[in-house]
ROLO-438474 format. One record per residue: residue in three letters; x, y, z of N, C-alpha, C in turn. Coordinates in pm, whole numbers, plus 50000, padded with zeros to 5 digits. Atoms other than C-alpha are relative to their C-alpha. Example, Ala and Ser with C-alpha at 12.3 -4.5 7.8 and 13.67 -1.06 7.14 Angstrom:
@code=ALA n_u=50089 n_v=49881 n_w=50000 ca_u=51230 ca_v=49550 ca_w=50780 c_u=50090 c_v=50120 c_w=50000 .
@code=SER n_u=49918 n_v=49881 n_w=49994 ca_u=51367 ca_v=49894 ca_w=50714 c_u=49923 c_v=50109 c_w=50073 .
This chain:
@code=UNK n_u=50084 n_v=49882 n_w=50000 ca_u=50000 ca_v=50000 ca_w=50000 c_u=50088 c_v=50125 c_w=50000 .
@code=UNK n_u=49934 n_v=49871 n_w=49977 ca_u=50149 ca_v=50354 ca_w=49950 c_u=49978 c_v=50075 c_w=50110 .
@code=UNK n_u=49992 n_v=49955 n_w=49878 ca_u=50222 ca_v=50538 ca_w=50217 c_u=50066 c_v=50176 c_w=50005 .
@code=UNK n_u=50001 n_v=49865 n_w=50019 ca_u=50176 ca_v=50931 ca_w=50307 c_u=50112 c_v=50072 c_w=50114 .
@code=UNK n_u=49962 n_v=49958 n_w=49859 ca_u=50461 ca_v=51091 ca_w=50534 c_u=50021 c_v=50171 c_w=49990 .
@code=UNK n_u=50049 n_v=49878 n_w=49986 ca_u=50378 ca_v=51413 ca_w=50645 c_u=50114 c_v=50078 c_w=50122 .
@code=UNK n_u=49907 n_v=49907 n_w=49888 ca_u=50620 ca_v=51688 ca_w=50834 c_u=49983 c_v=50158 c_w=49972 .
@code=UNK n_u=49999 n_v=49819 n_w=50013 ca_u=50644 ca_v=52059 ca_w=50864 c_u=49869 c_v=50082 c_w=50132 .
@code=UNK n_u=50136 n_v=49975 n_w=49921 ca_u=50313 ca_v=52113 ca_w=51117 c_u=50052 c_v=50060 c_w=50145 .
@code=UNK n_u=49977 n_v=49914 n_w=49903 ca_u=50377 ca_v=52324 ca_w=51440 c_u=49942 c_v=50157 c_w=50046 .
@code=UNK n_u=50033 n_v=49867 n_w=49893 ca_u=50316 ca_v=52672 ca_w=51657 c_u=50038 c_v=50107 c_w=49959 .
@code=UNK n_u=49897 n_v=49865 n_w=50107 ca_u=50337 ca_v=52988 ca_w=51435 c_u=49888 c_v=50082 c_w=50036 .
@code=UNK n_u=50105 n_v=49910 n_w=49919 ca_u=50171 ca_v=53326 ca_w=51541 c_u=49933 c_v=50082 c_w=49906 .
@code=UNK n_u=50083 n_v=49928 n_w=50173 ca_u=49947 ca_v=53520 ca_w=51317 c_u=50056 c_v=50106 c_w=49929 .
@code=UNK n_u=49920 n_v=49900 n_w=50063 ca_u=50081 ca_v=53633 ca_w=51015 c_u=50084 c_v=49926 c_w=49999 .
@code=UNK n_u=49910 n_v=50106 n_w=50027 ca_u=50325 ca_v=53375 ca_w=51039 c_u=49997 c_v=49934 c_w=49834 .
@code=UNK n_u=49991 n_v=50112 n_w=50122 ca_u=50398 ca_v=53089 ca_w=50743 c_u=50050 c_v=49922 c_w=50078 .
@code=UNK n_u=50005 n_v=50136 n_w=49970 ca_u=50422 ca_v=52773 ca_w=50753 c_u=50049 c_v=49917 c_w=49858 .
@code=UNK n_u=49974 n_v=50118 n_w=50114 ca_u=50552 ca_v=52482 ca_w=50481 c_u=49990 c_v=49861 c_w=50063 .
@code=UNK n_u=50030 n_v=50145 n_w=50005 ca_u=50392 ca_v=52152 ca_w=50492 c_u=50077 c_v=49927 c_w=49842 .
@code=UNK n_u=49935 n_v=50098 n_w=50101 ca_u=50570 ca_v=51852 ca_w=50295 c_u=49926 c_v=49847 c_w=50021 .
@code=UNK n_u=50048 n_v=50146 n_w=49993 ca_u=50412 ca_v=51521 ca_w=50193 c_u=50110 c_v=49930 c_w=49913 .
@code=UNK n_u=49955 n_v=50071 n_w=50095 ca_u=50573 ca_v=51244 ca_w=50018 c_u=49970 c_v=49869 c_w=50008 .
@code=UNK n_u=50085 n_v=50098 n_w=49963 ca_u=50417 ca_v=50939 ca_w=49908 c_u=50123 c_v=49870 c_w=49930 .
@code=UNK n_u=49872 n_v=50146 n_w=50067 ca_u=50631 ca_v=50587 ca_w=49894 c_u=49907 c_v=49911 c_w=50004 .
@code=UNK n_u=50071 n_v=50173 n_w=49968 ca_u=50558 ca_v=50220 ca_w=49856 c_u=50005 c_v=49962 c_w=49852 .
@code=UNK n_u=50038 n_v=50041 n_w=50159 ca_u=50490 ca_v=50048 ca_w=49522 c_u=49859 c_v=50060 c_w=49926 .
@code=UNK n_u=50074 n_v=49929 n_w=49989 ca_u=50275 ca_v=50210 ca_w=49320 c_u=50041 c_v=50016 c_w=49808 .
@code=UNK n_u=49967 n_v=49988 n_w=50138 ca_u=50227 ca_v=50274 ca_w=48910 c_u=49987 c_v=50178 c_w=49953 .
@code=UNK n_u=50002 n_v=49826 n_w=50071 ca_u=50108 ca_v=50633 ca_w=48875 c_u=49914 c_v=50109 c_w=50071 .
@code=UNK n_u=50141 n_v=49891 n_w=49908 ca_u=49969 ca_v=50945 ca_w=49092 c_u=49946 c_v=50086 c_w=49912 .
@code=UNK n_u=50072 n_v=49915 n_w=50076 ca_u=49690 ca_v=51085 ca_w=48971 c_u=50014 c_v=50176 c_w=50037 .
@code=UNK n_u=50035 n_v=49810 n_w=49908 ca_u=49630 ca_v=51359 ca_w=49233 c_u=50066 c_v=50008 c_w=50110 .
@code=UNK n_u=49948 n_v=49957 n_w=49863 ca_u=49789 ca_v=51505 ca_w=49558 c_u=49903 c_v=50131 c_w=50054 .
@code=UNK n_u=50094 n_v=49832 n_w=49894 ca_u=49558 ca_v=51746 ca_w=49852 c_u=50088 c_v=50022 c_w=50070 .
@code=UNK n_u=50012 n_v=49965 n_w=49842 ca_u=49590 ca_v=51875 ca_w=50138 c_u=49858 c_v=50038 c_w=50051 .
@code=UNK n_u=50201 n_v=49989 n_w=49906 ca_u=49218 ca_v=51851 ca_w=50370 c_u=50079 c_v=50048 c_w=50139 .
@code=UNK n_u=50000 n_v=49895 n_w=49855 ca_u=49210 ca_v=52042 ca_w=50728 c_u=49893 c_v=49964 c_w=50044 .
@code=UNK n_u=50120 n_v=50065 n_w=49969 ca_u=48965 ca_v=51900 ca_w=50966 c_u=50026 c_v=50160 c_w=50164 .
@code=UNK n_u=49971 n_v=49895 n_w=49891 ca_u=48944 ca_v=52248 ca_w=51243 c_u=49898 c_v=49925 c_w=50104 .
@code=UNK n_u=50088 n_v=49995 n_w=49900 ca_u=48770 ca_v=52217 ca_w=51553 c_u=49843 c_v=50027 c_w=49970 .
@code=UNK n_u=50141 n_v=49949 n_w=50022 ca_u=48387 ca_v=52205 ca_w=51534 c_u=49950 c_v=49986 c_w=49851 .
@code=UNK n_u=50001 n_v=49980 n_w=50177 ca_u=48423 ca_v=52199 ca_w=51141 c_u=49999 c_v=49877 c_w=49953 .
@code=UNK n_u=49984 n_v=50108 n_w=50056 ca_u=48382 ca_v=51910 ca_w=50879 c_u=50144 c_v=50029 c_w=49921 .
@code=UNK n_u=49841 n_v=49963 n_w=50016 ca_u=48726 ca_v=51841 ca_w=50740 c_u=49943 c_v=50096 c_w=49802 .
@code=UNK n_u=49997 n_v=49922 n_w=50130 ca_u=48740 ca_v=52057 ca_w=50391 c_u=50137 c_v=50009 c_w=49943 .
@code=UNK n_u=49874 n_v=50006 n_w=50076 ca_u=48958 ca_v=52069 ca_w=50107 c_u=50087 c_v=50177 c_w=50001 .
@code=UNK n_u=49928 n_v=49877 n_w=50027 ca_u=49253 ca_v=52299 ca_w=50108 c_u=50062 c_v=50031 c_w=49869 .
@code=UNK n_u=49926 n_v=49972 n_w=50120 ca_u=49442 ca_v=52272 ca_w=49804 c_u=49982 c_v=49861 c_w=49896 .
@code=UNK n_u=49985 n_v=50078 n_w=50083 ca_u=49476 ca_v=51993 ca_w=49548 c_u=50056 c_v=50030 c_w=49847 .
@code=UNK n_u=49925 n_v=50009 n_w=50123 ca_u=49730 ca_v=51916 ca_w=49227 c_u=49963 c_v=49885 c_w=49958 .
@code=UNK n_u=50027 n_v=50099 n_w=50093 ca_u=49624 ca_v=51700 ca_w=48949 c_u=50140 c_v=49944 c_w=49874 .
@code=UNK n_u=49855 n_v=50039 n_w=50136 ca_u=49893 ca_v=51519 ca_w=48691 c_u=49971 c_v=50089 c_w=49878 .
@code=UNK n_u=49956 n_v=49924 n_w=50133 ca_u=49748 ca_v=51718 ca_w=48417 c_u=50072 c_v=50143 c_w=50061 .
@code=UNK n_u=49905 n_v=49961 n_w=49979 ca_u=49902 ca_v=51969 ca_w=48606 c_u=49907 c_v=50153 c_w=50039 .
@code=UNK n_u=50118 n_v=49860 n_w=49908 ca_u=49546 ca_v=52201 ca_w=48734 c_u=50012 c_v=49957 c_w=50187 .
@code=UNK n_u=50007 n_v=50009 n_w=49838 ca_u=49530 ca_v=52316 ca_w=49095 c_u=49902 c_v=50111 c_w=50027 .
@code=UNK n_u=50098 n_v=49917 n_w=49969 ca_u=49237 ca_v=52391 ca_w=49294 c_u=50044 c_v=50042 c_w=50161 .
@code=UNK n_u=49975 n_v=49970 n_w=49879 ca_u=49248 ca_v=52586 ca_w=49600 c_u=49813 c_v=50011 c_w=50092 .
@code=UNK n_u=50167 n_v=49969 n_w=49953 ca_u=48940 ca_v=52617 ca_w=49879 c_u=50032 c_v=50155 c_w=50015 .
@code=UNK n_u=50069 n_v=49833 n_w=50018 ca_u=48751 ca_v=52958 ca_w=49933 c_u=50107 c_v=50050 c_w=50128 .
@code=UNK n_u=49944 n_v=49900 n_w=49860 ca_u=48954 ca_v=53033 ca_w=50266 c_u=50112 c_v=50016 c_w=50051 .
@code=UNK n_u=49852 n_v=49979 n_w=49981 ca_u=49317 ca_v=52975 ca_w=50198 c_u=50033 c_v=50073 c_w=49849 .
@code=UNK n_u=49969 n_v=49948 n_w=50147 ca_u=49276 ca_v=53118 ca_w=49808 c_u=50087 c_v=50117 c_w=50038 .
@code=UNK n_u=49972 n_v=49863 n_w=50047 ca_u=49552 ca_v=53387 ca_w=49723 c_u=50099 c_v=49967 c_w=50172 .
@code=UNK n_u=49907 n_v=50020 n_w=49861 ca_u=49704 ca_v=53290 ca_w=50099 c_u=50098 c_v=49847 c_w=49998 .
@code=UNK n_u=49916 n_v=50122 n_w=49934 ca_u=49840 ca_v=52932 ca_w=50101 c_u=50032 c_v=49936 c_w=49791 .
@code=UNK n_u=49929 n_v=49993 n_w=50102 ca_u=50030 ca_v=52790 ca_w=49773 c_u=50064 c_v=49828 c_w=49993 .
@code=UNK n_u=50000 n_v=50141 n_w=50027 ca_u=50032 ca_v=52382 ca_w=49653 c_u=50106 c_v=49999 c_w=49910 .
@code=UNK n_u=49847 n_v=50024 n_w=50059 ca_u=50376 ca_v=52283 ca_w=49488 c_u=50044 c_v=49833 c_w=49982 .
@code=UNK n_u=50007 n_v=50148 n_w=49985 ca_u=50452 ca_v=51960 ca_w=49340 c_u=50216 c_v=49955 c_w=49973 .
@code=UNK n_u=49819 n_v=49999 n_w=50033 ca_u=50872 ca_v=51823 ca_w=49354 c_u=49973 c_v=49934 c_w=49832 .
@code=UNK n_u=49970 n_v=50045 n_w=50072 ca_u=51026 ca_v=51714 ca_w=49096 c_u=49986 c_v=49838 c_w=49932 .
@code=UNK n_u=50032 n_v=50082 n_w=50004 ca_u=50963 ca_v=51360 ca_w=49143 c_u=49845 c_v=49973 c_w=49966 .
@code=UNK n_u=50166 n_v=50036 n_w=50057 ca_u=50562 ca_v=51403 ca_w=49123 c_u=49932 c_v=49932 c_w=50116 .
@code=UNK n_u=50100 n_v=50130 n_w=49847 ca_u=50515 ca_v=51169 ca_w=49461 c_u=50034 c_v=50109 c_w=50127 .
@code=UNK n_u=50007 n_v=49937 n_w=49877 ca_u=50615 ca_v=51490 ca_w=49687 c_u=49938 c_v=50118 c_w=49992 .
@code=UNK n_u=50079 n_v=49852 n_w=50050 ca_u=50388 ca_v=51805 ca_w=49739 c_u=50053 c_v=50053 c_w=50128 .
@code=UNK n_u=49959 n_v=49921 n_w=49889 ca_u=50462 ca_v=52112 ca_w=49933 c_u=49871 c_v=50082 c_w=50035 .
@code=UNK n_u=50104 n_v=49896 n_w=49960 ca_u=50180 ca_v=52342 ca_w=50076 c_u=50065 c_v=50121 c_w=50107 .
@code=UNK n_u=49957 n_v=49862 n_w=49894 ca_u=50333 ca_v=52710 ca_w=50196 c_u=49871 c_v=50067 c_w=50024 .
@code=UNK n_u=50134 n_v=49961 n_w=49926 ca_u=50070 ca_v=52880 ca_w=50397 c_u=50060 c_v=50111 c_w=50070 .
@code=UNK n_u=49992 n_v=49834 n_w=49952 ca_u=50081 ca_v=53276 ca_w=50462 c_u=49911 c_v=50050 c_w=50051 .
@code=UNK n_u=50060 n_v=49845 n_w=49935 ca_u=49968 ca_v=53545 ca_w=50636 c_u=49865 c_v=49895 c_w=50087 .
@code=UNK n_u=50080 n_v=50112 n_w=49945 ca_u=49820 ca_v=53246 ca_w=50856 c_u=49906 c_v=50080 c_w=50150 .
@code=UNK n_u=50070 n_v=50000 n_w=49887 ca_u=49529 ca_v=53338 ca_w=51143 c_u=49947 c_v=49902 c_w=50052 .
@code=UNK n_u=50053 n_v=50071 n_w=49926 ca_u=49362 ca_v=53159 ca_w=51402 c_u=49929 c_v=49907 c_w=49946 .
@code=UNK n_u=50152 n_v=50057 n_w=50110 ca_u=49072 ca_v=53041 ca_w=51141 c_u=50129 c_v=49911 c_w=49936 .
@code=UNK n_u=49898 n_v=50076 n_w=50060 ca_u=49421 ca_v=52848 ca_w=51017 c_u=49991 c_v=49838 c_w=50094 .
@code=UNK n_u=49979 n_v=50059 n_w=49795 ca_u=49436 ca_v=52660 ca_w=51379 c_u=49933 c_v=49801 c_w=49938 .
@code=UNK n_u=50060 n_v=50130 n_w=50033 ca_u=49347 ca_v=52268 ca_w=51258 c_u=50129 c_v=49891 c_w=49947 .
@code=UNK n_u=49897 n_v=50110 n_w=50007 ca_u=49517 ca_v=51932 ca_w=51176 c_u=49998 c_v=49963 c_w=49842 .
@code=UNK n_u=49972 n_v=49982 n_w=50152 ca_u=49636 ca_v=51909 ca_w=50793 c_u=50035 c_v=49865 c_w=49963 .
@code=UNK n_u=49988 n_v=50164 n_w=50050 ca_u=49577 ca_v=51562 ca_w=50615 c_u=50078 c_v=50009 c_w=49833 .
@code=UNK n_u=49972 n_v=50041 n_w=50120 ca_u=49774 ca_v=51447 ca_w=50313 c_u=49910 c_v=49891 c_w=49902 .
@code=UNK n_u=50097 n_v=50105 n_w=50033 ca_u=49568 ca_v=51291 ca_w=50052 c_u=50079 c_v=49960 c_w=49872 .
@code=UNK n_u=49922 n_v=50098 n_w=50146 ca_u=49727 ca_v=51061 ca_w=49728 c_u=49851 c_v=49960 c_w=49959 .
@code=UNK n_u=50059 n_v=50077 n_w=50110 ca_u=49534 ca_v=50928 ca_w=49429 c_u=50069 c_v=49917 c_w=49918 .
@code=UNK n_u=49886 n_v=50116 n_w=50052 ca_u=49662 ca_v=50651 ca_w=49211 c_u=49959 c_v=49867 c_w=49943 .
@code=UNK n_u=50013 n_v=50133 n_w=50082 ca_u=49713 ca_v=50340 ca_w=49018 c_u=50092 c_v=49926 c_w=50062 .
@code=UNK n_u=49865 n_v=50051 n_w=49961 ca_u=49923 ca_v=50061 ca_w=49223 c_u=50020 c_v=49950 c_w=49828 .
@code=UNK n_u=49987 n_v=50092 n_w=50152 ca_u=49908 ca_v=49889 ca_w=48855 c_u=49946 c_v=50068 c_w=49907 .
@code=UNK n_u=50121 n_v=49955 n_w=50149 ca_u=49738 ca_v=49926 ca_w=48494 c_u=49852 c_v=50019 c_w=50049 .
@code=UNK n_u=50123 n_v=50056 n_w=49975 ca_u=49425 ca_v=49858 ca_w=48660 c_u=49916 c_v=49983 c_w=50150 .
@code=UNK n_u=50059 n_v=49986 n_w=49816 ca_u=49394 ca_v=49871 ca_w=49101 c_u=50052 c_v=50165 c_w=50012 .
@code=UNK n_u=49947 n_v=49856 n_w=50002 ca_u=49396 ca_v=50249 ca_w=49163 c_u=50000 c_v=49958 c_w=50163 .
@code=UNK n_u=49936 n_v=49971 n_w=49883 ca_u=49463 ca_v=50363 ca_w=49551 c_u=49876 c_v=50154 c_w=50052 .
@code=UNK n_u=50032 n_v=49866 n_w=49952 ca_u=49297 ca_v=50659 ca_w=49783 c_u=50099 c_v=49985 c_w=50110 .
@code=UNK n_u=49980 n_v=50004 n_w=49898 ca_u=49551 ca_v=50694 ca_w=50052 c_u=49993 c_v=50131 c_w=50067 .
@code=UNK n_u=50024 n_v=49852 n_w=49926 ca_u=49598 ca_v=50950 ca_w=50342 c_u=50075 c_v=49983 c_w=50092 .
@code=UNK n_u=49946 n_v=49961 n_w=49897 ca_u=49856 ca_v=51088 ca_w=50538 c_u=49975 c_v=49965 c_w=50200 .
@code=UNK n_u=50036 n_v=49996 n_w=49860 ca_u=49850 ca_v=51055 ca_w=50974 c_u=49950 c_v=50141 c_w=50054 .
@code=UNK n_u=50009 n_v=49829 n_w=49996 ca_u=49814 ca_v=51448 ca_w=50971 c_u=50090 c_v=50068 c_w=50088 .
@code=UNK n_u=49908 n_v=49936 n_w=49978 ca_u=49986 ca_v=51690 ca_w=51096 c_u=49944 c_v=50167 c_w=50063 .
@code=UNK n_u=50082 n_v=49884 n_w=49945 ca_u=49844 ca_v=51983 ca_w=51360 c_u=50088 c_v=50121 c_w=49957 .
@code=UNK n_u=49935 n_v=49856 n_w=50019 ca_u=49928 ca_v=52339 ca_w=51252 c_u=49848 c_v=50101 c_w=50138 .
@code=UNK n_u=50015 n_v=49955 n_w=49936 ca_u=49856 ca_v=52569 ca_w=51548 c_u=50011 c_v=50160 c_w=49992 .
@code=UNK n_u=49958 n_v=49914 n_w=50046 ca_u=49829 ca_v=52925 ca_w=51481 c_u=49946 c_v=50083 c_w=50158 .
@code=UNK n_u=50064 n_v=49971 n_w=49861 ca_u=49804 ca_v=53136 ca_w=51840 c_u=50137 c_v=50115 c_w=50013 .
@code=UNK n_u=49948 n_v=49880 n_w=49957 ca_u=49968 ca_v=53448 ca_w=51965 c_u=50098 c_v=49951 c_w=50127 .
């Protein structure tokens, strides 16, 4: 099964940044897509960003124009920088993969997450 490892998540004060890094290993034939989802307190989790192989990226309504999806060179690692971050930031940041292990068994996996804390 592919596997999501997630780092960069910690205690930054508003107005801060932040860089989240995923990278997805294991066997595996081809990623379709890479997110990032945010599940806040009280909130259903919602999409933050997402990169597709053809090479479109959508952002949600409440990090648009603030937070910034980046794919490496390899294609299996994404970056998510996140600016001018407030409180309304404050939640635990999931990595999400899409995929083909083969011609023919695709994959949904997902990161352990990773709390970003945004607090004065």
């Amino acid at each position: 099964q592919v596997q999501l490892v997630e780092s960069g998540g910690g205690l930054v004060q508003p107005g801060g940044s932040l860089t989240l890094v995923c990278e997805a290993s294991g066997i595996f034939f081809r990623i379709v897509a890479m997110a990032w989802y945010r599940q806040a307190p009280g909130k259903q989790r919602e999409l933050v960003a997402m990169v597709t192989s053809g090479g479109s990226t959508d952002y949600g309504d409440a990090v648009r124009g603030r937070f910034t999806m980046s794919r490496g060179d390899a294609r299996n690692t994404v970056y998510l920088q996140m600016n001018s971050l407030t409180p309304e930031d404050t939640a635990i940041y999931y990595c999400n993969a899409r995929g083909y292990h083969d011609y023919r068994n695709s994959f949904d996996a997902w990161g352990q997450g990773t709390l970003v804390t945004v607090s004065p």
